[in-house]
C-alpha positions in Angstrom: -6.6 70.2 14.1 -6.8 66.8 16.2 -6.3 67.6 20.0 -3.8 65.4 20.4 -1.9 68.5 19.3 -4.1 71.3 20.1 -2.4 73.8 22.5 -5.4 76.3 22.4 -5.4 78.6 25.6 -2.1 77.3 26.7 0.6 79.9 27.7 3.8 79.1 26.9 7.0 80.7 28.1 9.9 80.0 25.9 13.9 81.3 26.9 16.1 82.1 24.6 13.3 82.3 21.8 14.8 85.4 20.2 15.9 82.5 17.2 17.3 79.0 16.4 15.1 76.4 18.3 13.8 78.6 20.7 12.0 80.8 18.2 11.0 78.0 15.7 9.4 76.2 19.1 7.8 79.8 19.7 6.1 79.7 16.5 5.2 76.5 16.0 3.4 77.0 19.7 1.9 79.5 18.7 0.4 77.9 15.5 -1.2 74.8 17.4 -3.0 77.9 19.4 -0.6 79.1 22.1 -0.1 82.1 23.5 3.5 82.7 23.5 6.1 84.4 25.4 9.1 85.1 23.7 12.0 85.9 25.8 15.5 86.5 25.3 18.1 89.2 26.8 17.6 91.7 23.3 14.2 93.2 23.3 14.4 94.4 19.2 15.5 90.7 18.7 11.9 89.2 20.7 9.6 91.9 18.9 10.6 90.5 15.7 9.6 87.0 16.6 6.2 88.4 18.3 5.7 90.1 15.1 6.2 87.3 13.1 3.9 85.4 15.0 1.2 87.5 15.1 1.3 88.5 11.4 0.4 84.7 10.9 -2.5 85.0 13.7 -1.0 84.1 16.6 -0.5 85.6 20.1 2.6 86.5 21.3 3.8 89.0 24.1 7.4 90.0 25.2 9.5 89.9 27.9 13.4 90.0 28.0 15.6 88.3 30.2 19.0 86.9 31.4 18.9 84.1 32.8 21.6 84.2 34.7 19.9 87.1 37.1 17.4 85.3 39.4 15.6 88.4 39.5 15.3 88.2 35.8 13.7 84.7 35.5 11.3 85.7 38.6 10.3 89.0 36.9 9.4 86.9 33.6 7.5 84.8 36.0 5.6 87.2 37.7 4.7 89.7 34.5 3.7 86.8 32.8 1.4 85.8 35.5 0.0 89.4 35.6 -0.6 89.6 31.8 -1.5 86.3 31.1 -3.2 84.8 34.5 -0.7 81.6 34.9 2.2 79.2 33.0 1.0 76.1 31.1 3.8 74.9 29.6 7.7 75.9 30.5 10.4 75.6 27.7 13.9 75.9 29.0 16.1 76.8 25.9 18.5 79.2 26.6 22.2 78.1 27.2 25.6 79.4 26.9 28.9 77.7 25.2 31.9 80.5 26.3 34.4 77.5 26.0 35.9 75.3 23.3 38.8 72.7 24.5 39.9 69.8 26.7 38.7 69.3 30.3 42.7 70.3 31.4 42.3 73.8 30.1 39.1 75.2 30.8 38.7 78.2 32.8 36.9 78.2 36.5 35.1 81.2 35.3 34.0 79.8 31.5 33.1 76.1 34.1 30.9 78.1 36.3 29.1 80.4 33.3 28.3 77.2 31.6 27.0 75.0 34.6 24.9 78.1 36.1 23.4 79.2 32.8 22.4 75.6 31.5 21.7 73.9 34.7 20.9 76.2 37.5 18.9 78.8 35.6 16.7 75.6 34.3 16.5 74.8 38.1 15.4 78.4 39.7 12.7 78.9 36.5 11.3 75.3 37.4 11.2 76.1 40.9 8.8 79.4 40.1 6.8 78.1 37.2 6.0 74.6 38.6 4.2 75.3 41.8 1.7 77.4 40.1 1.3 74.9 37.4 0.5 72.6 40.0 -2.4 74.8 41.7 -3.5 74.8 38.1 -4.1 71.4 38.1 -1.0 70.3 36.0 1.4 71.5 33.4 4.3 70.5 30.9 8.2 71.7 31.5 10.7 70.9 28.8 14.1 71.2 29.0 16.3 71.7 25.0 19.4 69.5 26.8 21.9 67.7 23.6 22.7 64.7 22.2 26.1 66.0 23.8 24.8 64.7 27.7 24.7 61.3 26.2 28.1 60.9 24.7 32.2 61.7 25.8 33.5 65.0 24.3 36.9 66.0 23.6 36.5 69.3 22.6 32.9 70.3 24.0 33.5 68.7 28.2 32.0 71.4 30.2 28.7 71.8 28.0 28.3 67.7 27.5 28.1 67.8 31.3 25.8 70.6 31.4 23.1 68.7 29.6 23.8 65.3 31.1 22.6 67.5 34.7 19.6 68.7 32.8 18.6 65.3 31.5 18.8 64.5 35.4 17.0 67.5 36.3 14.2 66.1 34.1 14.0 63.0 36.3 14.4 64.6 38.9 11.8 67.2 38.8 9.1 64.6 37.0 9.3 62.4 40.3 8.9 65.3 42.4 6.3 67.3 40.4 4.5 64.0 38.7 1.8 63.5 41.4 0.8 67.5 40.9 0.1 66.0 37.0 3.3 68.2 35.6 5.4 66.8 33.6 9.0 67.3 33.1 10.6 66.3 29.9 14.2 66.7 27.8 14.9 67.6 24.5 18.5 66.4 23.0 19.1 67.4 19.9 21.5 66.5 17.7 23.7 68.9 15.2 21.2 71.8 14.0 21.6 74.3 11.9 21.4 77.2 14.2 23.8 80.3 15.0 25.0 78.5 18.4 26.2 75.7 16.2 27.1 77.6 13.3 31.1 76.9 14.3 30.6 73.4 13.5 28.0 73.3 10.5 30.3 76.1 8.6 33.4 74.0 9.1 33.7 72.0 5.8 36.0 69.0 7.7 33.1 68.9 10.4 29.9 69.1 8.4 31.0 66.0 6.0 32.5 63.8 8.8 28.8 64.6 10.8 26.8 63.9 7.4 28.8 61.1 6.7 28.3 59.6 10.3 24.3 60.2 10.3 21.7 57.8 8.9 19.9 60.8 7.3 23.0 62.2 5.7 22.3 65.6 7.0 22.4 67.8 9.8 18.6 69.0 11.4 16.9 72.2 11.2 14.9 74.1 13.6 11.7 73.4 12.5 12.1 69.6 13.3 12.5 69.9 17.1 9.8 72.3 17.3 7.5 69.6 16.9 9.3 67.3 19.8 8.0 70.3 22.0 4.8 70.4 20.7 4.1 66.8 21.4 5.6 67.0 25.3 3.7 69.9 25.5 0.0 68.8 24.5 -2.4 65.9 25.0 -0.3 64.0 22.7 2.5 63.8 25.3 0.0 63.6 28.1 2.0 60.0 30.0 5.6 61.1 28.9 7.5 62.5 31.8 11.3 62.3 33.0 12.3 60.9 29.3 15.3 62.5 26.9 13.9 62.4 23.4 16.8 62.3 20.7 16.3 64.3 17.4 19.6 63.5 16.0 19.2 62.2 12.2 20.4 59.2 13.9 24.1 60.0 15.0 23.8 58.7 18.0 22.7 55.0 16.9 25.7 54.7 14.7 26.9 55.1 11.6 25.4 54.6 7.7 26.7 51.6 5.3 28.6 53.9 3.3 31.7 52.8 0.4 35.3 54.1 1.9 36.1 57.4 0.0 
């Protein structure tokens, strides 16, 4: 394997791993040589994954959490740091979606659920993983934002601005953290076919107007932003910090040349 790409000895932590991106980012880690923590809030859900990694050779330990509970994220810290001795690389991944509408209708509480799982959470993890990174000599913190941070929603308000403030956390943390060598990285993905997306891939209407509107004709799969994480993670990605790398078929660059139907 060239090291560009070699995570070997690397411990990752991985939120919301339990599937979708998370868990394809989990395995893929763990196949470049990490050892992996899977974590999710369903324990049955995060032994499958482990066991699915380590069938194929790989290391992989479990630890549950919600990331909304503070003292969640700092006990996934701090077992992992027992177990494991410290926290290479951090992979922010867990986010919540409760509401589906315009900006006039939605609900203080669904506002609040939304920016505090998929901004603050991403804060308070950095803020416990990073300084030891930094006593470590250096580390890599990635942050799964969306395609949906760069663009205006209609129907998806509250979660576009969500990962708009995560892109910014990115910057944000990579000028703080850069001299420590850490850096601090987004992930936007565009439509994948995962079961937080599942509402809009299922949808006939919505899956040919997307596939129509993409270069690649297609929506993504898992697999193909695992390796966006492996890059930012390893040597490969060793002078790419504060950036938001789009893995979107090409959506966001405009439409294909296509004959009206």
């Amino acid at each position: 394997m060239s090291t560009l790409f070699d995570l070997t000895g690397k411990v990752a932590v991985i939120t919301g791993s339990s599937k979708g991106i998370g868990r394809a980012i989990a395995e893929r880690m763990a196949e470049h040589g990490a050892k992996v923590v899977v974590s999710s809030r369903k324990q049955a859900a995060c032994e499958a994954v482990a066991e699915a990694i380590a069938a194929r050779g790989g290391e992989a330990w479990v630890r549950t959490c919600n990331i909304n509970r503070k003292e969640d994220l700092q006990a996934l810290v701090d077992v992992t740091l027992g177990h494991w001795g410290g926290i290479d690389v951090l992979v922010c991944n867990a986010a919540v979606n409760p509401y589906y509408g315009p900006s006039l209708q939605v609900p203080d509480d669904a506002y609040d659920r939304i920016m505090n799982s998929n901004v603050r959470s991403n804060l308070w993890l950095c803020n416990m993983v990073l300084p030891q990174m930094a006593a470590r000599g250096g580390g890599a913190a990635i942050i799964v934002s969306s395609i949906g941070g760069l663009r205006g929603s209609v129907n998806l308000p509250v979660y576009a601005l969500s990962k708009a403030a995560d892109m910014q956390l990115a910057r944000n943390l990579a000028c703080e953290w850069g001299p420590k060598n850490i850096r601090v990285n987004c992930i936007a993905p565009g439509l994948v076919r995962t079961d937080f997306a599942r509402a809009l891939w299922e949808n006939p209407d919505l899956y040919r107007r997307r596939t129509r509107e993409t270069p690649l004709m297609r929506i993504g799969e898992p697999d193909e932003i695992a390796g966006a994480a492996i890059f930012l993670a390893a040597e490969a990605g060793r002078f790419v910090t504060g950036q938001t790398l789009v893995i979107d078929g090409g959506v966001t660059i405009g439409s294909p040349a296509l004959p009206p139907d």
